[in-house]
C-alpha positions in Angstrom: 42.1 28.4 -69.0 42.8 24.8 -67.8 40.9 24.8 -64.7 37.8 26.2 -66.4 38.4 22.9 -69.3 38.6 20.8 -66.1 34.9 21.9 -65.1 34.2 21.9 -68.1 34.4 18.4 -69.3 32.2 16.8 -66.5 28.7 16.2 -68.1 27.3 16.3 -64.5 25.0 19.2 -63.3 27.9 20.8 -61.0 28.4 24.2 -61.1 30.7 26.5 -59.3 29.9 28.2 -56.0 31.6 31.0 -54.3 31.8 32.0 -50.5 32.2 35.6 -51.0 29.4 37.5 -53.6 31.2 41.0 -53.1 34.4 40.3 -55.4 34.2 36.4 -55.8 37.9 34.8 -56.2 39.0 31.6 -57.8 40.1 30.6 -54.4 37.1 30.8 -52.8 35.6 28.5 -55.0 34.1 25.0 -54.3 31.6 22.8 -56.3 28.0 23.3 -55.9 26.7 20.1 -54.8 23.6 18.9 -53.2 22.6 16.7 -50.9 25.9 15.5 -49.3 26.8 14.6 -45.5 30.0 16.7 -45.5 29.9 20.2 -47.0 32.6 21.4 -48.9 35.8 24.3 -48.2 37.8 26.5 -50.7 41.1 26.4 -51.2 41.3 29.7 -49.2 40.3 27.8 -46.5 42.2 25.5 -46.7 44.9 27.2 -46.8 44.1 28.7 -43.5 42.9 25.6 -41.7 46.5 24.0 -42.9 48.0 26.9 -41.4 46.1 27.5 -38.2 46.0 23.9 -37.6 42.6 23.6 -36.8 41.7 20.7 -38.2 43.1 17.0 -39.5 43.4 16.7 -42.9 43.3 13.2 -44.5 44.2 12.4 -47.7 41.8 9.6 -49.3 43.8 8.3 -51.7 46.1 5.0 -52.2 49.3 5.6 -50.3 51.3 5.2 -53.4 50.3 8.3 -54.4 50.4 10.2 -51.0 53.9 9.7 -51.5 54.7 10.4 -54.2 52.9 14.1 -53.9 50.2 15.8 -51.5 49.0 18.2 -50.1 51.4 19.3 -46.9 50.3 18.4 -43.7 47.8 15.8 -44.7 47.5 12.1 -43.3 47.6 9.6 -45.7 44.0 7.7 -45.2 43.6 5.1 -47.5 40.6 2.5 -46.6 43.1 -0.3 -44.7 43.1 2.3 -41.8 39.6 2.7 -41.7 39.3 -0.1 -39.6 41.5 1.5 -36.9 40.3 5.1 -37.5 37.8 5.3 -34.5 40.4 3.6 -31.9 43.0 6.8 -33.4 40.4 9.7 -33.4 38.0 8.8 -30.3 36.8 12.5 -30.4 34.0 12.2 -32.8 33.7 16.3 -32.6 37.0 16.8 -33.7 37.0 19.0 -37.0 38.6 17.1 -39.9 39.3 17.8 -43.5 38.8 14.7 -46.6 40.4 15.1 -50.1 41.4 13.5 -52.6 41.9 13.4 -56.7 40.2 16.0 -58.0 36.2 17.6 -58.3 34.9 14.2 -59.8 37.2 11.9 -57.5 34.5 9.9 -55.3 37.1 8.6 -53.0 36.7 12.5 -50.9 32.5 12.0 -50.7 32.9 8.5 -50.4 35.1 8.3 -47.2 33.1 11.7 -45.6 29.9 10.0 -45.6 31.8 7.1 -43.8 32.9 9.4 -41.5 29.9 10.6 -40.6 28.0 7.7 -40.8 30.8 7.0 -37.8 29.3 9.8 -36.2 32.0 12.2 -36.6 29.7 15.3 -36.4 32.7 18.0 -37.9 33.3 16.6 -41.2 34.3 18.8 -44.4 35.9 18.6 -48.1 38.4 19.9 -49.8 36.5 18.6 -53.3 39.0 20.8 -56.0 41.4 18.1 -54.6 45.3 17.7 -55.2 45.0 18.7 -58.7 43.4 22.0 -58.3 45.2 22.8 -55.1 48.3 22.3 -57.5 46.7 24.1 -60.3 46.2 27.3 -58.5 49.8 28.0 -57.6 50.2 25.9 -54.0 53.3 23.4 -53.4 52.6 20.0 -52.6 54.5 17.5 -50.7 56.9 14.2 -51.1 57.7 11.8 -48.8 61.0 9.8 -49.2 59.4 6.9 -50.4 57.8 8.7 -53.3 61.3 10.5 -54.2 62.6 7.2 -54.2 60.2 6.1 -56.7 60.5 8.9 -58.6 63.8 8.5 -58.5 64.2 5.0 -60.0 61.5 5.2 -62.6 63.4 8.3 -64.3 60.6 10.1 -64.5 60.9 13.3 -63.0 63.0 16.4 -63.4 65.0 16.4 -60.2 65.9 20.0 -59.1 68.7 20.8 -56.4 68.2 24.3 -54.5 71.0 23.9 -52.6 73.8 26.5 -52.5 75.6 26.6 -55.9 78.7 25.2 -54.2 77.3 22.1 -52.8 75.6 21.1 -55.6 79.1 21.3 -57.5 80.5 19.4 -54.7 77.8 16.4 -55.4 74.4 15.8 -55.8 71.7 13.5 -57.1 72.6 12.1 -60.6 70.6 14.2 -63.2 69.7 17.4 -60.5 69.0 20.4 -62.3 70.4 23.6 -59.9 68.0 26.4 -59.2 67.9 28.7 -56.1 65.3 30.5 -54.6 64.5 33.4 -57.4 65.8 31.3 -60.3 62.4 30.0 -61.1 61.7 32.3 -63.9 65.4 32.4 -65.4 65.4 28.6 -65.2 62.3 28.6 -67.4 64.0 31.0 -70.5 67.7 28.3 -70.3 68.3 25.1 -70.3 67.4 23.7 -67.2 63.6 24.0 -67.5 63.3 25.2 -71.0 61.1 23.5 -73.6 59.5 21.0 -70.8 56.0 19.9 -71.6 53.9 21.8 -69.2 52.9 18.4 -67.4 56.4 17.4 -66.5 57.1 16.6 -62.6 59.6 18.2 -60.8 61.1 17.4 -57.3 62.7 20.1 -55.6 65.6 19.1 -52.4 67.8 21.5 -50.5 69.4 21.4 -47.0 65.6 22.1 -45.8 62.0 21.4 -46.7 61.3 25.0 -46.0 63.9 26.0 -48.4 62.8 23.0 -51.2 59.5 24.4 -50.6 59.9 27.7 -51.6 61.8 26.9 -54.7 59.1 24.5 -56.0 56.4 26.9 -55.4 58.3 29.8 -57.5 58.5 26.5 -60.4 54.6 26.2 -60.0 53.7 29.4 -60.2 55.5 30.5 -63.2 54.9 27.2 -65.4 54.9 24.0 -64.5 52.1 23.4 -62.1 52.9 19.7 -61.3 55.7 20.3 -59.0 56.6 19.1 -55.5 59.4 19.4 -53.0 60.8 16.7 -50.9 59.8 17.1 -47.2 63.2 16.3 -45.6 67.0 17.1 -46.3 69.7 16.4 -48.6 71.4 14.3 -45.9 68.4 12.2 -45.3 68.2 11.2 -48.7 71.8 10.3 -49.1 71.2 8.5 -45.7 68.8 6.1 -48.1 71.6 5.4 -50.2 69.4 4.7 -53.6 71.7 6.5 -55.6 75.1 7.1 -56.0 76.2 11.5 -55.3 78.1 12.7 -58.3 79.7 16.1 -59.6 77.3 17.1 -61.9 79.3 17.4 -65.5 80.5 20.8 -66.5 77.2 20.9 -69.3 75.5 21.1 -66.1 77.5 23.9 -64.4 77.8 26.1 -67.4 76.3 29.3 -67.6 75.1 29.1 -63.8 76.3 32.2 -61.7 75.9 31.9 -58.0 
């Protein structure tokens, strides 16, 4: 399994943990570490501090890579706003969240320990980072800027999950057309079909919500390095980086709805 390689292959002493000894779960898991400031959460929770809201989350890496993909409803905190961070966040008891590239990424321990050493007393980590978070089946996030980039380096496989018709009507060059419950018939034809299991993909549609769900039903079933775009369709044609075409009948063929 690749997240057990990922563990794997770090010669360090660290071992898995879990929060829950009755029937322990993946997603409960964190790394076993001693001795830092800022203990550690599982991707459990998480998930339920991102959904309950009950604390800031920061992600620690360079913003260049916030935008291109992270975890949704994180704040990009890379170290030129660490200057500024006490004047934003005067309440040193407020409960916040630091991750960042994965279990032996320092950038999450390093920034905690500043925290605290700030004397923010309520200071945890999500230390599985971005590429476990992705690994186990969540979505993460891309801002316009990083669909722009993604955009122009060519790099990506673009996926439109808007309604059939307005994709026919126009749509970024290249977009691939998948709705919410394609995922797993896009994988077994040509649209997905024979993609290395690294490849990115960028799912639009007329919502975030809607983009969203399409790129999670991509992530679970195969291709775990997926992200949707955080806006609407209008917004990016608003940007005007690329020119909307018809996609070519190749494209069209064979899709149903």
């Amino acid at each position: 399994m690749m997240l057990a390689a990922i563990f794997a292959c770090s010669p360090g002493a660290i071992r898995l943990a879990f929060a829950s000894s009755a029937k322990p779960s993946i997603y409960e898991a964190i790394l076993e570490e001693q001795g830092r400031a800022a203990p550690e959460i599982s991707t459990e929770e998480m998930k339920a501090i991102l959904s309950k809201g009950s604390a800031v989350v920061f992600d620690a890496r360079p913003k260049n890579e916030y935008a291109i993909a992270h975890i949704p409803g994180s704040i990009n905190l890379d170290e030129r706003r660490m200057g500024r961070f006490t004047q934003t966040y005067a309440d040193r008891t407020a409960a916040m969240v630091v991750y960042s590239n994965g279990p032996f990424c320092d950038l999450a321990r390093t920034v905690a320990d500043d925290l605290a050493r700030l004397g923010y007393s309520k200071v945890s980590r999500y230390q599985l980072g971005l590429p476990l978070w992705r690994l186990l089946g969540n979505a993460a996030e891309t801002s316009l800027q990083g669909f722009r980039e993604i955009f122009r380096a060519g790099n990506a496989v673009i996926v439109d999950a808007r309604p059939r018709a307005e994709y026919a009507a126009g749509t970024v060059p290249t977009a691939q057309s998948i709705l919410a419950g394609e995922a797993r018939s896009a994988i077994q034809d040509r649209r997905l079909r024979y993609l290395d299991p690294n490849t990115r993909i960028v799912v639009f549609a007329n919502s975030a919500r809607e983009a969203r769900g399409v790129a999670e039903e991509i992530s679970r079933s195969a291709y775990p390095n997926s992200s949707y775009f955080g806006g609407t369709y209008q917004e990016l044609k608003r940007e005007k980086f690329f020119s909307e075409r018809a996609p070519s009948p190749y494209f069209l063929d064979g899709l149903t709805r």
